[in-house]
C-alpha positions in Angstrom: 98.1 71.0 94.8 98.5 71.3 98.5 102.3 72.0 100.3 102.5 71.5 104.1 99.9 72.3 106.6 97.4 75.2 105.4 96.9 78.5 107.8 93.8 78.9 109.3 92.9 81.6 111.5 95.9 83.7 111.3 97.0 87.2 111.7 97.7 90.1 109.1 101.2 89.9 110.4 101.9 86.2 110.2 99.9 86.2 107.0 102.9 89.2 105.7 105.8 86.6 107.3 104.0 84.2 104.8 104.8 85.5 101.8 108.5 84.8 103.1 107.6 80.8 103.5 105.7 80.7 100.2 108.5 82.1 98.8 111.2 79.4 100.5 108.8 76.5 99.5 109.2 77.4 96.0 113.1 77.9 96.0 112.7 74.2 97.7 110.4 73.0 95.1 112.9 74.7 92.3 116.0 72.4 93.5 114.5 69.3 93.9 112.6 69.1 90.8 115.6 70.6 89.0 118.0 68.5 90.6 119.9 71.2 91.6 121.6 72.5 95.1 119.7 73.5 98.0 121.5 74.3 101.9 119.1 75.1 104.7 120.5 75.6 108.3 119.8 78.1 111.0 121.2 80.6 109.9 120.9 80.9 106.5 119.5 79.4 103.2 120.4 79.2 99.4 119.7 77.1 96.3 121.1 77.2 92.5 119.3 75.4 89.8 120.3 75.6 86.5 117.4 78.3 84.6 119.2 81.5 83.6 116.9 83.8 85.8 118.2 85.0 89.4 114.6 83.4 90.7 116.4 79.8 90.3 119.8 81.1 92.9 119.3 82.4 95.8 119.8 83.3 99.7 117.7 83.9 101.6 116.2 83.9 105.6 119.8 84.9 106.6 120.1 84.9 110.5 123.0 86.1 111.0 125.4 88.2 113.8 127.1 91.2 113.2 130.5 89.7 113.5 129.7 86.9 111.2 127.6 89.0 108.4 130.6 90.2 106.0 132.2 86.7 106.4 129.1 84.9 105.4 128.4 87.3 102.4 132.0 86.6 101.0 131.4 83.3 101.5 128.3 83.2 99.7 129.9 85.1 96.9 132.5 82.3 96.9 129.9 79.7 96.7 128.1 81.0 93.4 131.3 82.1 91.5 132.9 78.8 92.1 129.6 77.3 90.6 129.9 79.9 87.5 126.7 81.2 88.5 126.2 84.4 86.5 123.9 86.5 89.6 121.6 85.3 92.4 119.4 87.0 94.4 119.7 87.7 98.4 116.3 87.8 99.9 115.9 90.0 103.2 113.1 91.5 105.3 111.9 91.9 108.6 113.0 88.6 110.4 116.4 88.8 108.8 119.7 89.8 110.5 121.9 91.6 111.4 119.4 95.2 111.2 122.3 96.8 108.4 122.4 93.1 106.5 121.2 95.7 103.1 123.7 98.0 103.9 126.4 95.2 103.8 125.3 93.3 100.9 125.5 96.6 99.1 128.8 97.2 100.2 129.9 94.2 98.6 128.1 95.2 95.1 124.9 93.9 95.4 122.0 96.1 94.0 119.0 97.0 95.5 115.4 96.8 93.7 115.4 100.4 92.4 118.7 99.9 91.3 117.9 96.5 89.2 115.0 98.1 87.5 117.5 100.4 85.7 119.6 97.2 84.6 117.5 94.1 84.3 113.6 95.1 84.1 112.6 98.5 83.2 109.0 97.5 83.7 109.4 96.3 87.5 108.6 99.3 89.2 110.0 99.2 92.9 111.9 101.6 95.1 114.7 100.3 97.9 112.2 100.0 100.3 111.4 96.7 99.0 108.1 95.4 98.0 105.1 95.3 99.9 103.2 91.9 101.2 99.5 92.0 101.0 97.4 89.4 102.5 93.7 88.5 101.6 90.8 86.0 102.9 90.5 83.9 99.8 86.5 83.5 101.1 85.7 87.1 100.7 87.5 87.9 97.6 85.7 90.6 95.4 84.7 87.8 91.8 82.4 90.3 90.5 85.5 92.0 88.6 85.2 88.0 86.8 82.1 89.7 85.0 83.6 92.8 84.1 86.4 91.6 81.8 85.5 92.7 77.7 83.8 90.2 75.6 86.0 87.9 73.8 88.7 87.1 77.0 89.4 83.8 78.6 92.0 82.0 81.0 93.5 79.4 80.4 95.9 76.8 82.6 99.2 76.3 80.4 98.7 72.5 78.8 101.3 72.6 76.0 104.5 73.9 74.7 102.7 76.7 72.6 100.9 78.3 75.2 103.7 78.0 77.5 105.8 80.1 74.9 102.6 83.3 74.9 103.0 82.9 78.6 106.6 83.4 78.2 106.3 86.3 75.5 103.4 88.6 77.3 106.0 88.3 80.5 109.2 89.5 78.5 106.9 92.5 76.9 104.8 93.5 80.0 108.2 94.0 82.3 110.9 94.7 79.7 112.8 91.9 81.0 115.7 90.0 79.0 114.6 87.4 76.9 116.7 85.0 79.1 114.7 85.7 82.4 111.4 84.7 80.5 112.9 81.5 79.0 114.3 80.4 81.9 110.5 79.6 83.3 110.2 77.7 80.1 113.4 76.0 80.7 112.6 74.6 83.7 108.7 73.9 83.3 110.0 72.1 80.2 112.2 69.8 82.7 110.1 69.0 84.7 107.1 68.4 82.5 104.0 70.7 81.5 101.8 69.6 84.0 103.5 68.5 86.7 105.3 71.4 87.9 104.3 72.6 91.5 104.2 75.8 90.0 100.4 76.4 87.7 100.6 78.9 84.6 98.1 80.9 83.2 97.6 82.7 80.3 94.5 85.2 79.3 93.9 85.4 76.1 91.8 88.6 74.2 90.2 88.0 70.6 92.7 85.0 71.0 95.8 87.1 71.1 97.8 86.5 74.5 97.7 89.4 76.3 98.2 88.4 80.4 100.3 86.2 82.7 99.8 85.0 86.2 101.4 81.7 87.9 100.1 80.0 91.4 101.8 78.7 93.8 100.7 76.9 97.2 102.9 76.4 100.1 103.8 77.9 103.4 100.4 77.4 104.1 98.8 80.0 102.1 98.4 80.2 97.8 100.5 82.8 96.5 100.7 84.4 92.4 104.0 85.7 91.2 104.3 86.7 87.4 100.8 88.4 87.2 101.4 90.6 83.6 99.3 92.4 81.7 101.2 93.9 78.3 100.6 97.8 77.7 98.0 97.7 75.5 95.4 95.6 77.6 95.7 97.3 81.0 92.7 99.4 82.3 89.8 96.8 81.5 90.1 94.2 84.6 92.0 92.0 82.7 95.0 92.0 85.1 92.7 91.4 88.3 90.9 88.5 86.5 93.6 86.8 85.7 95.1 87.2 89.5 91.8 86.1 91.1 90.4 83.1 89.2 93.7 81.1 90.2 93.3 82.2 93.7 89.8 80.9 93.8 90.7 78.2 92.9 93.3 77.1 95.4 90.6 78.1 97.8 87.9 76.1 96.3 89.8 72.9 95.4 92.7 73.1 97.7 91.3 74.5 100.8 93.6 77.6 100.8 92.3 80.2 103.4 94.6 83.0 102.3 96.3 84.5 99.2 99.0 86.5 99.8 102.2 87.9 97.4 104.6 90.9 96.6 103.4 93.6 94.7 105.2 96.0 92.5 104.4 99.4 92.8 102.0 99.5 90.1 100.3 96.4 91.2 98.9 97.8 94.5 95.7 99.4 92.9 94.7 96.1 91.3 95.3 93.7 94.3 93.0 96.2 96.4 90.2 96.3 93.8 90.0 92.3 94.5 89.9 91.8 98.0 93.8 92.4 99.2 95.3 94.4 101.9 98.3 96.0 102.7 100.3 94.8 105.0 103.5 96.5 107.2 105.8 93.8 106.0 107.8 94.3 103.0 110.8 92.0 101.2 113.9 93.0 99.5 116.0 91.5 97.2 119.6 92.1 96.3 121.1 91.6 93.0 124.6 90.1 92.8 126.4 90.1 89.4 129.8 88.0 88.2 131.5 90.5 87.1 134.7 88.3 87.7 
């Protein structure tokens, strides 16, 4: 599945703003086959779809002044509570404004990554610098790591409500998540129908137990992955970077894709290197806000 126009020839630096548009083409794809809300002006972004997960409400590519910022936040804040939305996420990095935008949104009681980790998922390691983009040619990706995988391990797409419930399951194990932020991806794939989400799932299975995660998504020109998982007790054999790659290949393959880019937690640098990613200087935040009302 193709989104927009693809990138070609591009720079490390727009490749690192790409993760950003990758990232808004999703929350765009998440209202409208959700039927829920979506607002996108010049200044400033957000969506709510039903799925108890803060991935389905957001905010994000904020462009705003200084002497508008703490209006706009309470605003936003407004917005969500009057909708009984339990949290959302604000998205910032290096395009968005004003410079101290993280310090306000703190101010108002929204938590940064390190702090979320302690509340919401023990297993995403991040610190409040954000998380870093990495960017990779999709044509000189390293597949031999394909081979190196133990005997006995497979990938396969998500066809059915079974294997849609392991992908679910190795998620909630591998970052000590709520069992609520795992459904919700079953919630809304469910809508929208196994198949014919713009979103692809994958799940690799060992012996035929379900032991790693990874989903795809295309748009903002480039393919991106987000819920790559591997659960404790499989890591250290390849399985992680397999499971990453062969979507990726994919996209480029079938779809045309030039790059692959995404977000990486701390602990999923190492593995994104090994198969053909780089480090960029751009990194993205998010900021956790919480009804507490």
């Amino acid at each position: 599945m193709t989104t927009g126009t693809i990138l070609t020839n591009a720079e490390d630096n727009q490749l690192g703003l790409a993760v950003f548009e990758n990232l808004y083409d999703l929350f765009r794809s998440m209202a409208k086959g959700l039927d829920g809300e979506l607002s996108e002006n010049n200044n400033l972004s957000y969506h709510l779809t039903f799925p108890t997960n803060p991935m389905f409400k957001g905010v994000w590519n904020a462009r705003l002044s200084t002497e508008e910022a703490d209006e706009s936040i309470e605003n936003i804040i407004a917005w969500f509570k009057a909708r009984n939305a339990p949290f959302f996420f604000w998205w910032t990095g290096s395009t968005t404004t004003p410079d101290d935008l993280p310090q306000r949104l703190q101010a108002h009681g929204l938590l940064d990554m390190a702090e979320q980790q302690k509340e919401l998922a023990p297993g995403i390691k991040q610190t409040e610098l954000g998380a870093p983009c990495m960017v990779a040619d999709l044509a000189s990706m390293n597949e031999s790591i394909l081979s190196e995988t133990p005997d006995g391990f497979v990938i396969r797409e998500v066809s059915n409500e079974a294997e849609l419930l392991e992908f679910k399951h190795v998620f909630v194990e591998t970052y000590e998540i709520p069992e609520w932020a795992g459904q919700a991806w079953v919630d809304a794939t469910s809508t929208i129908g196994i198949g014919k989400t713009p979103w692809r799932m994958f799940v690799g299975y060992l012996d035929n137990k379900p032991v790693a995660t990874n989903m795809l998504f295309n748009g903002g020109g480039v393919a991106s992955v987000y819920a790559v998982a591997t659960i404790p007790s499989a890591r250290g054999k390849g399985i992680g970077g397999a499971i990453t790659l062969q979507p990726l290949l994919e996209a480029h393959n079938k779809d045309g894709y030039k790059y692959g880019v995404l977000f990486s937690t701390e602990m999923g640098v190492k593995v994104y290197q090994r198969i053909g990613f780089r480090m960029t200087e751009v990194r993205i935040n998010r900021y956790l806000w919480r009804n507490q009302s």
